[in-house]
C-alpha positions in Angstrom: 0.0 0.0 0.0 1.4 3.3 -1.4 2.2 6.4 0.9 0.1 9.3 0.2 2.9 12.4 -0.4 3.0 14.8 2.5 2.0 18.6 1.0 5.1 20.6 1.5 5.3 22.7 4.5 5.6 26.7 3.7 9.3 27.9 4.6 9.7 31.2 5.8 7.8 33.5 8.9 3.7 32.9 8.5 1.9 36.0 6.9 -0.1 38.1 9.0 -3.6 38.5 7.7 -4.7 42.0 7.2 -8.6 42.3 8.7 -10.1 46.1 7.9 -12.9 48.0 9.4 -15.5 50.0 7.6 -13.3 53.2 8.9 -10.0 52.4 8.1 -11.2 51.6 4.7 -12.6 54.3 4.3 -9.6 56.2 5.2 -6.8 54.2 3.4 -9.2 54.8 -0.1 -9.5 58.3 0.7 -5.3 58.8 1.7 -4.8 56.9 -1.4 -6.9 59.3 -3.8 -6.2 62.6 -2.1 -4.2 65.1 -4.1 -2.6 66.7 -1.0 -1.2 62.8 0.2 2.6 62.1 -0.1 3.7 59.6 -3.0 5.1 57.6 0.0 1.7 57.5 1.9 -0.5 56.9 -1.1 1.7 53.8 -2.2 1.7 52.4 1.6 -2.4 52.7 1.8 -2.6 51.0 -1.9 -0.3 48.1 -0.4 -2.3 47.9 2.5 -5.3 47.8 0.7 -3.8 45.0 -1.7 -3.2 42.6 1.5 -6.8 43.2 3.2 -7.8 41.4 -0.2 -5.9 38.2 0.8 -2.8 38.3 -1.9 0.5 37.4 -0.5 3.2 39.7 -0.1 4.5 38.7 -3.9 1.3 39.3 -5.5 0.9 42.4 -3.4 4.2 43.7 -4.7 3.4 42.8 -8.2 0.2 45.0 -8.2 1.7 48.0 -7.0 5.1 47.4 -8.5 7.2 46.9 -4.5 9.5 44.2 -3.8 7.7 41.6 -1.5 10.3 42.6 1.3 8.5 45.5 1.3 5.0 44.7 1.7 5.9 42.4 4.5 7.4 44.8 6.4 4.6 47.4 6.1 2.2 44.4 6.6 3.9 44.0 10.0 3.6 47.3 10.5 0.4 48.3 10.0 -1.0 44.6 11.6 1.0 46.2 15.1 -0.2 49.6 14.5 -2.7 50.2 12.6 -2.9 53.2 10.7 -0.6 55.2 12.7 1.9 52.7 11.3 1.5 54.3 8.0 3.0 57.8 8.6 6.5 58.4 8.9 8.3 58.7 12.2 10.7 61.8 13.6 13.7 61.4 12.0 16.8 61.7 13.6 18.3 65.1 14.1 19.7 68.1 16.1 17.5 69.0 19.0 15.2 72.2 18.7 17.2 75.0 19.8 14.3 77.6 19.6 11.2 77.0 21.4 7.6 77.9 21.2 7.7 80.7 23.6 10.5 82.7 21.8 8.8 82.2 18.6 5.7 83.8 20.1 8.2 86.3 21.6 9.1 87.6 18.4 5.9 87.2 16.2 3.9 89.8 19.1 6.9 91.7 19.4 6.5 92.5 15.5 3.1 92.9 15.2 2.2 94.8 18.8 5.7 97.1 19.6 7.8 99.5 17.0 11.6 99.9 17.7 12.8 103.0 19.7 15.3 104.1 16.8 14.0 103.0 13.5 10.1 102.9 11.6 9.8 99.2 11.5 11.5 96.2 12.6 14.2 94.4 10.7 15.9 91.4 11.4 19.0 92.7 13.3 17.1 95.1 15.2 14.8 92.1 15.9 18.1 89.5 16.9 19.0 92.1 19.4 16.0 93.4 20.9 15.2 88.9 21.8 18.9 88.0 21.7 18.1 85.5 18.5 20.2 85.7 15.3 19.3 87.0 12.2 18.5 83.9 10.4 16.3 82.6 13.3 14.4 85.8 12.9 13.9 85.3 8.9 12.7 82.1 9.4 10.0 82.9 12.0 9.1 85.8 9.4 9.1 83.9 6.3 7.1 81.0 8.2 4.1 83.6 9.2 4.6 85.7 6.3 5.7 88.7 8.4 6.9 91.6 6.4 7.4 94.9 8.3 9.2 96.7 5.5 6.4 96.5 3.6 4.1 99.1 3.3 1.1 98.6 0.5 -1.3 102.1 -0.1 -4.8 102.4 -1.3 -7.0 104.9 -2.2 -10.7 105.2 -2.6 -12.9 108.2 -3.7 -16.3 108.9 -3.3 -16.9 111.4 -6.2 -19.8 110.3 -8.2 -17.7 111.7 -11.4 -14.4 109.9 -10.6 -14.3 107.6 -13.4 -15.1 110.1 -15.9 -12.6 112.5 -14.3 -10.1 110.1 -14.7 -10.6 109.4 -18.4 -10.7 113.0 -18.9 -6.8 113.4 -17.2 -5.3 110.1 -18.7 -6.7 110.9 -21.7 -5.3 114.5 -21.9 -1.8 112.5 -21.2 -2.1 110.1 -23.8 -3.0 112.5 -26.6 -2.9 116.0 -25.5 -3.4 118.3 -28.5 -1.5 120.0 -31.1 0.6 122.6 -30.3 -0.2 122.5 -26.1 1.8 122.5 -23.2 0.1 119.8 -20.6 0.8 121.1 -17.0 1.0 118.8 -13.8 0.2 120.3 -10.2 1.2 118.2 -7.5 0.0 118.8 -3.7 1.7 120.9 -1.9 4.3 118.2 -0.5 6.3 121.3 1.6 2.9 121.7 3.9 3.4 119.6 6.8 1.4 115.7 7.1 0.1 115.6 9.9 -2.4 112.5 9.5 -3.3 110.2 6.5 -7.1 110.1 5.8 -8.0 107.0 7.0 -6.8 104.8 9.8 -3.7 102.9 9.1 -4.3 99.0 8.7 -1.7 97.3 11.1 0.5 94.6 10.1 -0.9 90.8 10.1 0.2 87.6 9.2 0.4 86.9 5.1 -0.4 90.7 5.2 1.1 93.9 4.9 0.8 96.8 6.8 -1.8 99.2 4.5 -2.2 102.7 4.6 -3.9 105.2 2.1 -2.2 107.1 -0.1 -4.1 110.9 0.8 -2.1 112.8 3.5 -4.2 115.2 5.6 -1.8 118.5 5.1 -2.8 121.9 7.1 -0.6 125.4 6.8 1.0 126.5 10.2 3.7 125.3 12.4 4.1 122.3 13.9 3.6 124.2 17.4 0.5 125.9 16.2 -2.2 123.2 17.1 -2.5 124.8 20.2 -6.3 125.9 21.2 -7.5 129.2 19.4 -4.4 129.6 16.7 -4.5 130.4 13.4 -4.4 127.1 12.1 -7.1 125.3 14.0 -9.3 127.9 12.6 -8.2 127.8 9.3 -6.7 130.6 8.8 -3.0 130.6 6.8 -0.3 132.5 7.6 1.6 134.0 5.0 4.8 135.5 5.4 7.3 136.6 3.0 11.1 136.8 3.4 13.2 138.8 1.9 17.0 137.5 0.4 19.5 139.4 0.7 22.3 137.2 0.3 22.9 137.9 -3.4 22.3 141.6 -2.9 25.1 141.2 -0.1 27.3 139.4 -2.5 27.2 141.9 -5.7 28.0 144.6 -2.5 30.6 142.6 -1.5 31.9 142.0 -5.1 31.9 145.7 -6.1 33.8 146.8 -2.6 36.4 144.7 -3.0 35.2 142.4 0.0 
């Protein structure tokens, strides 16, 4: 009576069996499809996805085109951890040397104080004032999209005519006519700013500080905003002065002086 052959027994470690829930498919499908998902993540979820199906690690790795070492080990993997076993550790590095609290430092420092000597902040008058470097600080900056430097203006007008104005003047610049002399009148840039119009914008995050371009200007002297002068009542001053320095020169010249 003949033997009956003994099936051959599988070499090797046994292969864990991948068992999913509802959720976690749900999840791997939608990891595997999202735009925003990592190459690396989207190929570990289509592995997974491959062994919840039964296939063994070589069929697995045939599908998605993976060497079967590598579907075991991510079989392993997610079979111990489940889907946090599917994002990539901390890698090994130097130790934060900047921590949360100086980074707060120096984003509120920018956005709610001004330096004593300067308009806006820069990044060595920002190293000094928190005792950071310079490249620390243009990290922070670049990472909020802080930019004190920057100053954007804006302008609004509520004249009914505006856009007809407008045409009128850009018009007249782009073809004056014949035989005419076009003149340009700018404020009166030597009268002293005092305001802008509006309120300045301040400085956020991604955005710049804004301000509008109209100045409020008034004649008089600084020290004349005092109650009852001139200016508050709207009343200028003019005042001429006479120059005598080349009348003293052609007296000097013809003396000999």
């Amino acid at each position: 009576m003949s033997e009956q052959p003994q099936p051959r027994r599988r070499r090797g470690r046994p292969t864990v069996q991948i068992a999913l829930t509802d959720e976690e498919r749900q999840t791997l499908q939608r990891w595997a499809r999202r735009r925003s998902s990592s190459q690396a993540l989207a190929l570990r979820c289509r592995i997974v996805l491959a062994c919840a199906e039964g296939l063994s690690n070589v069929e697995a790795g045939k599908r998605v085109g993976v060497h079967a070492a590598t579907v075991g080990k991510l079989r392993g993997r997610f079979a111990a951890r489940r889907l946090e076993g599917l994002v990539d550790e901390p890698r090994p590095g130097a130790p934060r040397t900047i921590t949360d609290e100086q980074v707060e430092q120096v984003i509120t420092t920018t956005l709610e104080e001004a330096p004593t000597d300067a308009t806006h902040w820069s990044t060595r008058g920002m190293a000094r004032a928190t005792g950071m470097s310079q490249t620390a600080i243009s990290r922070i900056w670049r990472a909020f999209g802080l930019k004190p430097h920057l100053d954007e203006a804006w302008k609004l007008s509520t004249d009914p005519q505006f856009i007809d104005k407008v045409r009128d003047v850009v018009g007249l610049y782009l073809n004056p006519p014949d035989a005419a002399v076009v003149l340009c009148a700018d404020e009166k840039s030597g009268i002293q700013a005092l305001d802008r119009t509006a309120p300045v914008l301040p400085l956020l995050p991604g955005v710049a500080r804004r301000r509008t371009a109209r100045a409020r200007r008034e004649v008089g002297s600084p020290g004349a905003a005092r109650q009852g002068s001139p200016r508050r009542a709207g009343r200028a001053i003019p005042k001429v002065h006479g120059r005598t320095g080349g009348v003293n020169r052609a007296r000097a010249s013809r003396t000999g002086r």
